[in-house]
C-alpha positions in Angstrom: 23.3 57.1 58.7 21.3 58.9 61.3 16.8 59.0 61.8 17.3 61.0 58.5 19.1 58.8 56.3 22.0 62.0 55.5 19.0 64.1 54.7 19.3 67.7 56.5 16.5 69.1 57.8 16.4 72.0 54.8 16.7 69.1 52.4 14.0 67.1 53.7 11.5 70.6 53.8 12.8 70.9 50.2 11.6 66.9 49.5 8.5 68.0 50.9 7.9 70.6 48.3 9.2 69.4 45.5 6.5 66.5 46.1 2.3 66.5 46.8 -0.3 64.2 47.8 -3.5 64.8 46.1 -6.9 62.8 47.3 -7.3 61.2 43.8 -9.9 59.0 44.3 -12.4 58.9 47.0 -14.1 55.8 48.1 -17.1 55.4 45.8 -14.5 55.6 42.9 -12.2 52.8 44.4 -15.2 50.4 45.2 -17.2 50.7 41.7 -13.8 50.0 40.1 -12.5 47.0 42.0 -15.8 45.4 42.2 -16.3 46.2 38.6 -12.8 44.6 37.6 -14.1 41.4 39.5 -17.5 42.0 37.7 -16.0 42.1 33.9 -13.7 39.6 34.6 -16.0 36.8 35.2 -18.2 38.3 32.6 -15.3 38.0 29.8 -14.8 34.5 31.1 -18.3 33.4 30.9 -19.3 35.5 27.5 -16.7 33.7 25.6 -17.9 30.4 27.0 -21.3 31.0 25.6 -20.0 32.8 22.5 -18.4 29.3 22.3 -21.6 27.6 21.6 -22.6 29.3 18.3 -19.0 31.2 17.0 -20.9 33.2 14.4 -22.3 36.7 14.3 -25.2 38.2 12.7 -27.2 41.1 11.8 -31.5 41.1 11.8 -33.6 38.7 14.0 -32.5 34.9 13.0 -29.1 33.7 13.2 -28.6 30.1 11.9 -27.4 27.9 9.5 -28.1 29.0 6.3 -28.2 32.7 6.8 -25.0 34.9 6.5 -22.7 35.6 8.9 -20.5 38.5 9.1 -18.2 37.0 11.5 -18.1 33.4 11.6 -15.8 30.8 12.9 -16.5 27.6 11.1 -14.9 23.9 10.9 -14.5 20.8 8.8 -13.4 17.3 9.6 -14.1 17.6 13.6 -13.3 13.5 13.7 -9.6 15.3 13.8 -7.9 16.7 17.0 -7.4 19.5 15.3 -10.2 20.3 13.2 -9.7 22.3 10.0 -10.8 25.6 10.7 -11.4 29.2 9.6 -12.2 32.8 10.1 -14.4 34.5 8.1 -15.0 38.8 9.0 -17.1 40.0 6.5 -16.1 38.7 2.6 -12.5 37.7 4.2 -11.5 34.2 4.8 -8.1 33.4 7.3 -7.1 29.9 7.4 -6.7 29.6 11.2 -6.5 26.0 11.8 -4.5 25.0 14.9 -4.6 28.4 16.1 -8.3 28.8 16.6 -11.1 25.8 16.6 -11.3 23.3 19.1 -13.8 19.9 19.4 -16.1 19.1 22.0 -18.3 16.2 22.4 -22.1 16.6 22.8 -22.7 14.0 24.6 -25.5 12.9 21.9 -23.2 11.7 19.0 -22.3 14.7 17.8 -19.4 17.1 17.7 -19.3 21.2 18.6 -16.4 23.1 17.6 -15.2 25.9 19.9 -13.2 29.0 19.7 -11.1 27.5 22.6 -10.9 24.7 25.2 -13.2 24.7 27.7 -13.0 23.5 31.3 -13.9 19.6 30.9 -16.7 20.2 33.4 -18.1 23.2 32.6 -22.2 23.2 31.7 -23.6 25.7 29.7 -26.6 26.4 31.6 -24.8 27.3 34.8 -22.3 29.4 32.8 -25.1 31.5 31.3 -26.8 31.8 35.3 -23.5 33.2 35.9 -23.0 35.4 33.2 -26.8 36.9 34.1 -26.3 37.1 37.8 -22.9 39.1 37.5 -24.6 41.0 34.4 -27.5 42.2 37.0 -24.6 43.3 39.1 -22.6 45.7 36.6 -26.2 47.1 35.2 -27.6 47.9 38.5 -24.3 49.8 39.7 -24.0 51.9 36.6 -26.7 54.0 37.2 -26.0 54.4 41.0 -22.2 55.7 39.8 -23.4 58.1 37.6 -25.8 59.9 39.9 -22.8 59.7 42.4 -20.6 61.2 39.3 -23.1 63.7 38.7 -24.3 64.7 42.6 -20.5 65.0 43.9 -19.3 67.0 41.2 -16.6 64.8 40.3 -18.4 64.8 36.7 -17.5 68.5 36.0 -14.5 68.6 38.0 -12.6 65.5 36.4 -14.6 63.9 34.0 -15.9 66.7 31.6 -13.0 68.8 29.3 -12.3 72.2 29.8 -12.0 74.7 27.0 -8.5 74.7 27.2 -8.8 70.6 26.5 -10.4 71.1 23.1 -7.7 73.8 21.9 -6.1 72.3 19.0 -2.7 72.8 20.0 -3.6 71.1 23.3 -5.3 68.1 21.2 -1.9 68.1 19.3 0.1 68.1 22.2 -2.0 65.0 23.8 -1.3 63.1 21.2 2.6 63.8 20.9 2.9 62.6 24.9 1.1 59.8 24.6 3.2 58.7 21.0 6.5 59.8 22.8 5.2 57.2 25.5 6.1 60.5 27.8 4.9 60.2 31.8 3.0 63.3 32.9 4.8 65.8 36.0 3.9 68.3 37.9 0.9 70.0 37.6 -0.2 67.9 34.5 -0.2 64.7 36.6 -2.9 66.2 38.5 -5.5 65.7 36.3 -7.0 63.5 33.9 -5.5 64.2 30.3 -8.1 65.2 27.1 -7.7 60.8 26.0 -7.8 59.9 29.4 -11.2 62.0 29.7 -12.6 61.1 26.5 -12.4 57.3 27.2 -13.8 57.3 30.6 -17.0 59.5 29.4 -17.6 56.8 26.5 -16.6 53.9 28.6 -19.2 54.7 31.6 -21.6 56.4 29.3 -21.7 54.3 26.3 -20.3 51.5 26.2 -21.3 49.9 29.3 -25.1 50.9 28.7 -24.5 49.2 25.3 -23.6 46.3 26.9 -25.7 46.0 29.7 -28.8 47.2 26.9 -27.8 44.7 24.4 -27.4 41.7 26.9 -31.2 42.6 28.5 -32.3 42.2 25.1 -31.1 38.7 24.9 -33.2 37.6 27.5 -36.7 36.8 26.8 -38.3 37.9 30.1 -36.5 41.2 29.7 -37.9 41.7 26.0 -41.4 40.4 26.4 -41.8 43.4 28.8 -39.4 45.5 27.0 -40.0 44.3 23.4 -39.0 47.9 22.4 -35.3 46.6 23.0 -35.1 44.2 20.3 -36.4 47.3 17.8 -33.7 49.3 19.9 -30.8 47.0 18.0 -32.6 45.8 14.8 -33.5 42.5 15.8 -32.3 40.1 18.8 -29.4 38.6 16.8 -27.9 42.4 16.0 -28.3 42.7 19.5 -26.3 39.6 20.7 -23.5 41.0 17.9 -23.7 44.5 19.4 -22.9 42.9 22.8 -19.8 40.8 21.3 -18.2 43.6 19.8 -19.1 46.1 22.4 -17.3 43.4 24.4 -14.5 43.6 22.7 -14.2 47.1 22.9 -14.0 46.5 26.4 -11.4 44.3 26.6 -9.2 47.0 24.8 -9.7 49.7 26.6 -8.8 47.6 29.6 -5.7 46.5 27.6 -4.6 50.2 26.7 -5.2 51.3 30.4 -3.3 48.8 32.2 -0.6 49.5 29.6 -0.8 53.2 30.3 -0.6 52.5 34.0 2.6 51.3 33.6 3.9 54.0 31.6 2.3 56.6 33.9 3.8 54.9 37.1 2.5 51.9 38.1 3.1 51.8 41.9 2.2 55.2 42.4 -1.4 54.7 40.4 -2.0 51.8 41.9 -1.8 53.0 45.3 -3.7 55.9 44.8 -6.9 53.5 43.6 -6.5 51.4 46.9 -5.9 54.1 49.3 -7.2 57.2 47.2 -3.7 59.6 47.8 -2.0 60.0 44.6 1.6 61.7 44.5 2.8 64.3 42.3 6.1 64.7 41.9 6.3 68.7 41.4 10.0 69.0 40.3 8.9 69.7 36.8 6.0 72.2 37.8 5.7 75.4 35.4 
């Protein structure tokens, strides 16, 4: 084949057309995501390290043996390798031994049990500096995003839903795509959808904050200036089960958006957060 690869030149001016390059993301967007992938992932790494320590949850301002849990991971006979161990959510109870529950030495004669293994060398002190030093990180750059959301625009112009999202038929029609597993084209593809919108706005507006809110209150130098935090969440241990869950939360939507990045064209969406350009494919324009 020749320079065009069989193409002629009223094919190629046709290519052109049929496809467009949009400026998807500028460079504020790229960094604060990146660096905030980095962030949470050491984050998720530490948190469950800690959570390790103490695998129960509860509600009010103590949290210890003897009071109830709502979510608790307990153990017998930690002598054993595998300990006997099981969930408890609520008033349920799930026999999870050998699938969760795992036996550390304290190094005083006694025995921890853990969610999971841990590194043999880890120490929790240094874990919990890292958790708090990256912590600082993702709650000082929230706020600088948003005003950079709201000053650029970019808030209204791709964040916010449009009339036409909140038209039933159009809510209906979301939802149909995104069971059909069905990749958007054309014009579609050129912005965010109605879901896509709606978890962004509660990911950057709500659920980070409660994170970020709920981990300050943790801390004792935040809350003996602060103390209106711990009222904020009902009592420091609400706050600490807050944090977990709002966590976990998290971790989905990180799940469900990597997932969706494959079905929306993982190449193409992955370029388009490094270098910004995103292409649209307007074949199936209307």
């Amino acid at each position: 084949m020749g320079k065009n690869q069989g193409f002629t030149p009223m094919e190629l001016q046709e290519d052109t057309v049929k496809r467009q390059i949009d400026y998807r993301h500028p460079l504020p967007v790229r960094v604060w995501h990146w660096a905030n992938a980095a962030v949470l992932v050491v984050l998720l790494m530490t948190g469950l390290l800690i959570f390790d320590i103490h695998p129960h949850l509860y509600w009010g301002e103590e949290g210890h043996a003897g009071v109830p849990a709502f979510l608790s991971l307990s153990g017998t006979h930690l002598d054993r390798d595998v300990p006997q161990t099981e969930l408890q959510i609520g008033s349920r109870r799930w026999d999870v031994t050998g699938i969760l529950g795992n036996v550390i030495d304290d190094g005083f004669g006694g025995k921890y049990l853990l969610v999971a293994a841990a590194p043999a060398d880890w120490q929790f002190g240094a874990t919990r500096g890292w958790h708090f030093a990256f912590a600082w990180i993702l709650g000082l750059s929230l706020p600088l995003y948003g005003l950079y959301l709201i000053g650029s625009g970019r808030l209204t112009k791709m964040l916010l839903p449009t009339r036409g999202d909140l038209q039933l038929r159009s809510i209906a029609n979301e939802f149909w795509q995104h069971l059909r597993l069905k990749r958007a084209r054309g014009e579609s593809a050129r912005h965010y959808n109605l879901l896509q919108k709606a978890s962004y706005l509660f990911v950057i507006f709500v659920l980070i904050p409660t994170l970020v809110l709920s981990g300050l209150t943790m801390s004792n130098a935040i809350t003996a200036a602060f103390p209106d935090l711990i009222a904020l969440f009902g009592g420091r241990q609400s706050a600490r089960s807050v944090h977990f869950l709002a966590a976990m939360l998290l971790v989905l939507f990180v799940l469900v958006h990597v997932f969706q990045v494959f079905v929306a064209g993982f190449f193409n969406l992955m370029k388009s957060m490094i270098t910004g350009r995103f292409v649209v494919d307007r074949e199936d324009s209307v």
